[in-house]
DSSP file (Angstrom, degrees, kcal/mol; ACC not computed):
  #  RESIDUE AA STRUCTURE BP1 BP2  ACC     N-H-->O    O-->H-N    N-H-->O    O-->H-N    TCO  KAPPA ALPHA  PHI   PSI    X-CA   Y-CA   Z-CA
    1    1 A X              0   0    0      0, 0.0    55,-2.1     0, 0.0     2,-0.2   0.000 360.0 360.0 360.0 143.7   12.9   -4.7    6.5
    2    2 A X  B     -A   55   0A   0     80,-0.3    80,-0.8    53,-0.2     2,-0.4  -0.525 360.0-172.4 -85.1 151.9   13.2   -0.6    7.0
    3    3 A X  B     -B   81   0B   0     51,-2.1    78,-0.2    78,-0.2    76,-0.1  -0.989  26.1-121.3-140.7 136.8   14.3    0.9    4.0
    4    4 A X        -     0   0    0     76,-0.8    48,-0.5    -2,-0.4    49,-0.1   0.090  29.7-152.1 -36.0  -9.7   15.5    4.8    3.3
    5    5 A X        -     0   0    0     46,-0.2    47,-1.5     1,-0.2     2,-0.4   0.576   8.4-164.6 -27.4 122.2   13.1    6.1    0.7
    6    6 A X  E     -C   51   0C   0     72,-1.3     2,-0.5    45,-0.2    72,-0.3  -1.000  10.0-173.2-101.1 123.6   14.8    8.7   -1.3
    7    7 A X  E     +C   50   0C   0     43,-2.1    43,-2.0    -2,-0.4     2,-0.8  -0.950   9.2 179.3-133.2 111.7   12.2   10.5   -3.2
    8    8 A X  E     -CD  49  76C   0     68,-0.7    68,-0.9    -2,-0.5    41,-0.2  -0.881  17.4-144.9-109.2 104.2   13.0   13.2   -5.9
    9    9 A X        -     0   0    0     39,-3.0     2,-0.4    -2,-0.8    65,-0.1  -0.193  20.3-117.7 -51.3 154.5   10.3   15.0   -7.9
   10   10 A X     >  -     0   0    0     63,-1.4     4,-3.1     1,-0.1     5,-0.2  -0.853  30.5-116.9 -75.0 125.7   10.7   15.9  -11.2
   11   11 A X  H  > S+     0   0    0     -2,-0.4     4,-1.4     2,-0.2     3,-0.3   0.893 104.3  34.1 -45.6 -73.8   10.5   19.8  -11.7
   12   12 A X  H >> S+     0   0    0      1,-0.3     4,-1.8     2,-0.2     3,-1.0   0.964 117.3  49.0 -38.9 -65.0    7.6   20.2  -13.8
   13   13 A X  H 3> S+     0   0    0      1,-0.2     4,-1.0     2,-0.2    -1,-0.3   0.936 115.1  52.7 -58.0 -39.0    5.5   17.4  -12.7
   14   14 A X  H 3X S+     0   0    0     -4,-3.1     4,-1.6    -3,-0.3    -1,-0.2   0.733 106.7  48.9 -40.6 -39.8    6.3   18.9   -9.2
   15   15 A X  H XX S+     0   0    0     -4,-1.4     4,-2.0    -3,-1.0     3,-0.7   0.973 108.8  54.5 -87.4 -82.4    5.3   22.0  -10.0
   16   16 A X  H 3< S+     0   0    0     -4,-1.8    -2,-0.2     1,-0.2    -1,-0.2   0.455 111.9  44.7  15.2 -60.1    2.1   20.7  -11.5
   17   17 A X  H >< S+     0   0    0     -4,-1.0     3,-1.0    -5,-0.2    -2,-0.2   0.737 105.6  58.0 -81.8 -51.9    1.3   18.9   -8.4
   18   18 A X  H << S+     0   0    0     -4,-1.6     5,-0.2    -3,-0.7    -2,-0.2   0.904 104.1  57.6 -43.6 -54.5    2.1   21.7   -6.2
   19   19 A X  T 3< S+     0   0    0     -4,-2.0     2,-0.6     4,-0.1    -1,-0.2   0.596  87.8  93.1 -53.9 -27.7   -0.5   23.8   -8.1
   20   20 A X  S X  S-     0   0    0     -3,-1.0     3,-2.2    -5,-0.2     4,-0.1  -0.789  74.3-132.7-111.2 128.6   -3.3   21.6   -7.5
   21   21 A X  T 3  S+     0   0    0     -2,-0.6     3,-0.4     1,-0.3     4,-0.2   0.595 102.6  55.0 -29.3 -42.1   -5.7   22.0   -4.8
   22   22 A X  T 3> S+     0   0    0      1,-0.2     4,-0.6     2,-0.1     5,-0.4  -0.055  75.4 117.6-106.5  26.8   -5.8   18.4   -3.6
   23   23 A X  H X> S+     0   0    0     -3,-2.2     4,-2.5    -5,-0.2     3,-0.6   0.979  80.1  41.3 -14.9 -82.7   -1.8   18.4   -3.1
   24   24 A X  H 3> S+     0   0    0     -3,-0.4     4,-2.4     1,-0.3    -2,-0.1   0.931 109.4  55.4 -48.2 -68.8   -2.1   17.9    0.4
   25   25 A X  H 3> S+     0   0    0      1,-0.3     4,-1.9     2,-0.3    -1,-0.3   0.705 109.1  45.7 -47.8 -30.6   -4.7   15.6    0.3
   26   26 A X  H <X S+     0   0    0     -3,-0.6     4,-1.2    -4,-0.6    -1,-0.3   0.759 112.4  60.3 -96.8 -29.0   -2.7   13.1   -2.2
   27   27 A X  H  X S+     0   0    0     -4,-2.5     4,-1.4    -5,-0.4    -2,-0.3   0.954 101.1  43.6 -59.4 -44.9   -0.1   13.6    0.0
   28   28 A X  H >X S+     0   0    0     -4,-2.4     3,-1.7     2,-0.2     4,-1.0   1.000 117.3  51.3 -35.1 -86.0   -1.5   12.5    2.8
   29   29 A X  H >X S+     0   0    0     -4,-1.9     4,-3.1     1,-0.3     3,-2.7   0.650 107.3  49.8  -9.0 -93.1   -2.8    9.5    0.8
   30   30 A X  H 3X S+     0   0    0     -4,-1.2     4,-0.9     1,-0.4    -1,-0.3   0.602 113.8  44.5 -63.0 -61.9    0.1    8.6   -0.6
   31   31 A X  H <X S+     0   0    0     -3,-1.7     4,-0.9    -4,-1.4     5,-0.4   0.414 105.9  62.9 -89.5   0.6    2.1    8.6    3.0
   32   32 A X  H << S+     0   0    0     -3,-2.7    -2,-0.2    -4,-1.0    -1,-0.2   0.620 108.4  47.6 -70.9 -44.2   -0.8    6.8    4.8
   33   33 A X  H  < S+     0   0    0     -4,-3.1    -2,-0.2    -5,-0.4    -3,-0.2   0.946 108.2  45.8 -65.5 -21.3    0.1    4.1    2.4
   34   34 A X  H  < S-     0   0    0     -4,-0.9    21,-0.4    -5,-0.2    -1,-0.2   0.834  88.2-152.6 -92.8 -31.0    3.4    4.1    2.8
   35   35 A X     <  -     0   0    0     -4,-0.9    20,-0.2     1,-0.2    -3,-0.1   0.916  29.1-162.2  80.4  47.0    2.8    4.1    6.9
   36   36 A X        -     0   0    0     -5,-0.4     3,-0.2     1,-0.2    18,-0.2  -0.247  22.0-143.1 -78.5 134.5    6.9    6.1    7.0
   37   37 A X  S    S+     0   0    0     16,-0.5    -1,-0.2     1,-0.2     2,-0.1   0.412  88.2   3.5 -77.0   0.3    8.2    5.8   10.5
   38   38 A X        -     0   0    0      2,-0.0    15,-1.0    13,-0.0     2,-0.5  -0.534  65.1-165.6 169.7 140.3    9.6    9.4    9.6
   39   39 A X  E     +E   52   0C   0     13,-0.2     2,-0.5    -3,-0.2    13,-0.2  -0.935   8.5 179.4-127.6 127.4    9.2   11.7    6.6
   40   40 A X  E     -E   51   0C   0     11,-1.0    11,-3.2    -2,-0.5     2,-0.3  -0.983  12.0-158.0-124.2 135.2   11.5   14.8    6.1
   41   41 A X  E     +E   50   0C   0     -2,-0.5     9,-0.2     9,-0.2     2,-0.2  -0.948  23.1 155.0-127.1 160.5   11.1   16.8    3.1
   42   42 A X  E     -E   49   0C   0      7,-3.7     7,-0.8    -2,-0.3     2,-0.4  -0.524  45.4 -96.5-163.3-159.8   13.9   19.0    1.9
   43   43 A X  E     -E   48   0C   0      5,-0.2     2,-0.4    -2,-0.2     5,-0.2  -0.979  40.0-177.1-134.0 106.9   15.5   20.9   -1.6
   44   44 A X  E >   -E   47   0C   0      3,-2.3     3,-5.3    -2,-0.4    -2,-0.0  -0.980  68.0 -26.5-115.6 150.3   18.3   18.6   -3.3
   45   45 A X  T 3  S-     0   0    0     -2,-0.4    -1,-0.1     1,-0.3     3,-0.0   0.662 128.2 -44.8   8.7  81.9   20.1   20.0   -6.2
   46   46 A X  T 3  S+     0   0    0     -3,-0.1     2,-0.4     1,-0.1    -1,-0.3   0.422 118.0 100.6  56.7   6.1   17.1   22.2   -7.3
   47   47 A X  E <  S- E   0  44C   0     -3,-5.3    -3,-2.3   -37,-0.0     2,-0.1  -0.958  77.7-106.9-128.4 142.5   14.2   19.4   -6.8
   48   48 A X  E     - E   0  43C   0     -2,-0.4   -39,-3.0    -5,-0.2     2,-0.3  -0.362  44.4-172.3 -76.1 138.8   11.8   18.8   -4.2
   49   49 A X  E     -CE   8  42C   0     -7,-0.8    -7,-3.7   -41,-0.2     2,-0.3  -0.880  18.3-165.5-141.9 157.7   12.8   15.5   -1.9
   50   50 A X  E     -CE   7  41C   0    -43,-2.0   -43,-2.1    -2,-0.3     2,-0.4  -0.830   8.5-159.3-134.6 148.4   11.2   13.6    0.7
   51   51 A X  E     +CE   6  40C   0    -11,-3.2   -11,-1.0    -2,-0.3     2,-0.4  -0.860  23.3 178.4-119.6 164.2   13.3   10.9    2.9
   52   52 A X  E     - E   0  39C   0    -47,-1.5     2,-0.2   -48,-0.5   -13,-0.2  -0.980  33.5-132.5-151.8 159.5   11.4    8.5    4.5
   53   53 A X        +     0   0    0    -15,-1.0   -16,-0.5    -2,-0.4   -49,-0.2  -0.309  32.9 179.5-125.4  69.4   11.6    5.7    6.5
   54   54 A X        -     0   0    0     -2,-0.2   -51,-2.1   -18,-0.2     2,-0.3  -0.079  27.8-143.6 -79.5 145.7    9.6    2.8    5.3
   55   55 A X  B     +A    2   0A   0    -21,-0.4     2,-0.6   -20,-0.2   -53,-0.2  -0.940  24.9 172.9 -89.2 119.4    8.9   -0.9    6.6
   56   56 A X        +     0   0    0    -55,-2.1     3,-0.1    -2,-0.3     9,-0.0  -1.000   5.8 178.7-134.8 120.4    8.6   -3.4    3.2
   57   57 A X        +     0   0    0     -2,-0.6     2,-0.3     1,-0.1    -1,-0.1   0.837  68.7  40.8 -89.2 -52.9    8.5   -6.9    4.7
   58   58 A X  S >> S-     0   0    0      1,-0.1     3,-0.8   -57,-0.0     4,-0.7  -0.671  70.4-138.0-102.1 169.0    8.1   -8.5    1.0
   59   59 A X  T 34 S+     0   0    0     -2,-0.3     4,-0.3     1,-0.3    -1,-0.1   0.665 115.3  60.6 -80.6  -8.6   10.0   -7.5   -2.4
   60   60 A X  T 34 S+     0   0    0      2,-0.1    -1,-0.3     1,-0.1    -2,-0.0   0.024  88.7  59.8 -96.5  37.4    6.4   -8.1   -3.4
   61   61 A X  T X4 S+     0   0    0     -3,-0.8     3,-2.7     0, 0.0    -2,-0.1   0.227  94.1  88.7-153.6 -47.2    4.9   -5.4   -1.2
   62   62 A X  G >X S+     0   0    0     -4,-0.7     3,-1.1     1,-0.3     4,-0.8   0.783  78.8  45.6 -24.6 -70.5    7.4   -2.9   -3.6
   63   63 A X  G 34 S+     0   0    0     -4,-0.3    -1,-0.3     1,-0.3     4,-0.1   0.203 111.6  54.6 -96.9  11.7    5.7   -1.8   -6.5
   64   64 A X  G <4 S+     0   0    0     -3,-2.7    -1,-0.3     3,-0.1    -2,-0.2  -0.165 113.6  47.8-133.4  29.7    2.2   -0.8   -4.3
   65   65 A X  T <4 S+     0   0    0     -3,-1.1    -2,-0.2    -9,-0.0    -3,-0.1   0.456 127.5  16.2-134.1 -14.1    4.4    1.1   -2.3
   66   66 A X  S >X S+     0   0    0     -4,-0.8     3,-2.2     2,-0.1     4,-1.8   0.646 106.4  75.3-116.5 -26.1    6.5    3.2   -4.8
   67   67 A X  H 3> S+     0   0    0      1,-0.3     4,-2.6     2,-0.2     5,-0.3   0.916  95.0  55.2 -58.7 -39.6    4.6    3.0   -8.3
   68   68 A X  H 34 S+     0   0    0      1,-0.2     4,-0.4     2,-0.2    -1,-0.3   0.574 109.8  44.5 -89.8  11.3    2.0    5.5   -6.9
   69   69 A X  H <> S+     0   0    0     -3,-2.2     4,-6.1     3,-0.1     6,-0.6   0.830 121.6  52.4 -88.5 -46.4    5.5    8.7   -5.9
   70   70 A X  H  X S+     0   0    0     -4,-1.8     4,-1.8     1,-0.2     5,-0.3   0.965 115.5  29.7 -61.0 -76.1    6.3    7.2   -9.7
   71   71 A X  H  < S+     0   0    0     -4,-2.6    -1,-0.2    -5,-0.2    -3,-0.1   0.818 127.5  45.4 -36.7 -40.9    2.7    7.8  -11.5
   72   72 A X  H  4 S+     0   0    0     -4,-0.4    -2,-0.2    -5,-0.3    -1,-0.1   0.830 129.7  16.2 -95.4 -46.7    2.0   11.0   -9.3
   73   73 A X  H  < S-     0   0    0     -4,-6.1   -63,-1.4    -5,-0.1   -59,-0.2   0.550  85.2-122.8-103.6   5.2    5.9   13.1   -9.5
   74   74 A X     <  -     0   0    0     -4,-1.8    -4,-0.2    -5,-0.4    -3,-0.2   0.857  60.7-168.6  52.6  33.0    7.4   11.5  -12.2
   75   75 A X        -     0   0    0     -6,-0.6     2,-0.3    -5,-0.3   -66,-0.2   0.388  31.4-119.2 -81.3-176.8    9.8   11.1   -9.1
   76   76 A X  B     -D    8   0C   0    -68,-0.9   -68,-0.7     2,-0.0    -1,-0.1  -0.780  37.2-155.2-124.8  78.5   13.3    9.8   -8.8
   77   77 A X        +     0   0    0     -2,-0.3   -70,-0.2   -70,-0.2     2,-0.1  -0.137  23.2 166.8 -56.1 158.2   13.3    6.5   -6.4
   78   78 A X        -     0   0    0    -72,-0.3   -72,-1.3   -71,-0.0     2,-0.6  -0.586  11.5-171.0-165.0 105.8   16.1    5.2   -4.3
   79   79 A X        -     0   0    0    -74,-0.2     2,-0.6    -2,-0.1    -2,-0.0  -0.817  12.2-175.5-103.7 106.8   15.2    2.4   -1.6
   80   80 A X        -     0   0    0     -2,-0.6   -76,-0.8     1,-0.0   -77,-0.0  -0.736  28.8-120.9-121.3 101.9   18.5    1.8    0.7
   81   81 A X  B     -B    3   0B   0     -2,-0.6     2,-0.4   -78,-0.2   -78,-0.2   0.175  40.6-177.4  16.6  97.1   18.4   -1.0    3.4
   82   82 A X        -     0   0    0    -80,-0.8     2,-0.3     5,-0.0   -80,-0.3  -0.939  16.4-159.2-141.5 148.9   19.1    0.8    7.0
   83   83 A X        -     0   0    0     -2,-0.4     2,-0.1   -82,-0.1     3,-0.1  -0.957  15.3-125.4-132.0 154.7   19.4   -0.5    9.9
   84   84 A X    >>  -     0   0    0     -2,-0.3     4,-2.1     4,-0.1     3,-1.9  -0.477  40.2 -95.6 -96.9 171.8   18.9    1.4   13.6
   85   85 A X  T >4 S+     0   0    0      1,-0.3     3,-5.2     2,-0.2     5,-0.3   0.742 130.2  48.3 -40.1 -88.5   21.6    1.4   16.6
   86   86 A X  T 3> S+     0   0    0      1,-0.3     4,-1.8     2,-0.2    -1,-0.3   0.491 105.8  53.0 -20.5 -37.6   19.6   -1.6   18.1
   87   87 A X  H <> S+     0   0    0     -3,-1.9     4,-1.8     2,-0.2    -1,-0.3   0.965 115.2  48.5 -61.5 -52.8   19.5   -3.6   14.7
   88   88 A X  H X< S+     0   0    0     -3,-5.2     3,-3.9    -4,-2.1    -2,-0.2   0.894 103.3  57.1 -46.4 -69.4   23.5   -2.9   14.9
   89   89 A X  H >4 S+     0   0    0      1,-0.4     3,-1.1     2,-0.2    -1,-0.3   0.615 108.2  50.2 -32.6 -51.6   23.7   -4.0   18.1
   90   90 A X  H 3< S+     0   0    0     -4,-1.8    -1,-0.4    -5,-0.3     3,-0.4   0.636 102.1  52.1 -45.8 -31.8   22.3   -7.2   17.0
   91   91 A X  T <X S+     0   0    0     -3,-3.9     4,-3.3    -4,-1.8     5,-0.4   0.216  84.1 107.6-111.2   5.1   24.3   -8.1   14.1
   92   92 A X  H <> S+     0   0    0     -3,-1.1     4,-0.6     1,-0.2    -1,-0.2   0.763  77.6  48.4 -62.4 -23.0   27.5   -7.6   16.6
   93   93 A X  H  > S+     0   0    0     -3,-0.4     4,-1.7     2,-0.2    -1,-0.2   0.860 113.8  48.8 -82.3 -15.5   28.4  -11.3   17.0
   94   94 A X  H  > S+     0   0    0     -3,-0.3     4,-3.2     2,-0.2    -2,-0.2   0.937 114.1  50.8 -70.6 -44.1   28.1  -11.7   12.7
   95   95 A X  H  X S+     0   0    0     -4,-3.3     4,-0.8     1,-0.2     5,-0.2   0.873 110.8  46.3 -54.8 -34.6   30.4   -8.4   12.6
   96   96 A X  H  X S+     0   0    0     -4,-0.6     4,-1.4    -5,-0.4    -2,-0.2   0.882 114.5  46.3 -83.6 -37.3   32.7  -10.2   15.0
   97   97 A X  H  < S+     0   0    0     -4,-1.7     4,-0.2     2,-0.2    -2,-0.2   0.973 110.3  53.7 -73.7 -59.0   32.7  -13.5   12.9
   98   98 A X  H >X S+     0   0    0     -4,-3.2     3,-3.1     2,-0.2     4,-0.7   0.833 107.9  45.9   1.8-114.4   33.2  -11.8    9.6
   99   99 A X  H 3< S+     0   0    0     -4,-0.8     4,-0.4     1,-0.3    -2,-0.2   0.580 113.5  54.2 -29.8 -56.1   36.3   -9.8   10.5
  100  100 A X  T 3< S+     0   0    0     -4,-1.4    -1,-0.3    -5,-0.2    -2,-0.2   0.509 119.1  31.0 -49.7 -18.3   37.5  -13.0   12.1
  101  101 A X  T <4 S+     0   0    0     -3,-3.1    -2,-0.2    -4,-0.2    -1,-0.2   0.757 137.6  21.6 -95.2 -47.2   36.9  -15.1    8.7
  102  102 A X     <        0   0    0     -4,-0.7    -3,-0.3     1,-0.2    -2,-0.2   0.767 360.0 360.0-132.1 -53.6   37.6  -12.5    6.3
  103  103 A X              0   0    0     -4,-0.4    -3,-0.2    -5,-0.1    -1,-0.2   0.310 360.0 360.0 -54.4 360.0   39.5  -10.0    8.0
């Protein structure tokens, strides 16, 4: 399933991180593991954030895909369940059944 990754460093530990030479390099790491189908990084309310756009097929697949943003920024997780036009496109006759039950 695609997920959102919202990922917010903690300032200090950010900072920290930033500071040390092999930054990049665990950065890299870190998003080879995660394999994002697109990574934006960005400033929210004063802390450095990454979006991503991750594939997690199991709920057991989770914690070896977010514990190492956790360990490494002190970060601030948020995983939200997105789906792309096509996905929509798909789910139109369930949308249509819905509203027709429940609507």
């Amino acid at each position: 399933m695609r997920f959102l990754m919202k990922m917010k460093m903690d300032v200090e530990k950010g900072n920290a991180a930033i500071k040390d030479p092999n930054f990049g390099h665990k950065m890299q790491e870190l998003l080879a593991n995660l394999k994002p189908e697109a990574a934006y990084f960005a400033l929210e309310d004063g802390q450095r954030c990454a979006y991503l756009v991750i594939n997690i097929q199991n709920a057991s697949d989770m914690p070896g895909k977010v514990e190492p943003f956790l360990l490494q920024f002190n970060a601030d997780l948020s995983l939200t369940l997105v789906m792309t036009s096509e996905d929509l496109a798909k789910a139109g006759p369930d949308i249509a059944a819905a509203v027709k039950k429940w609507g």
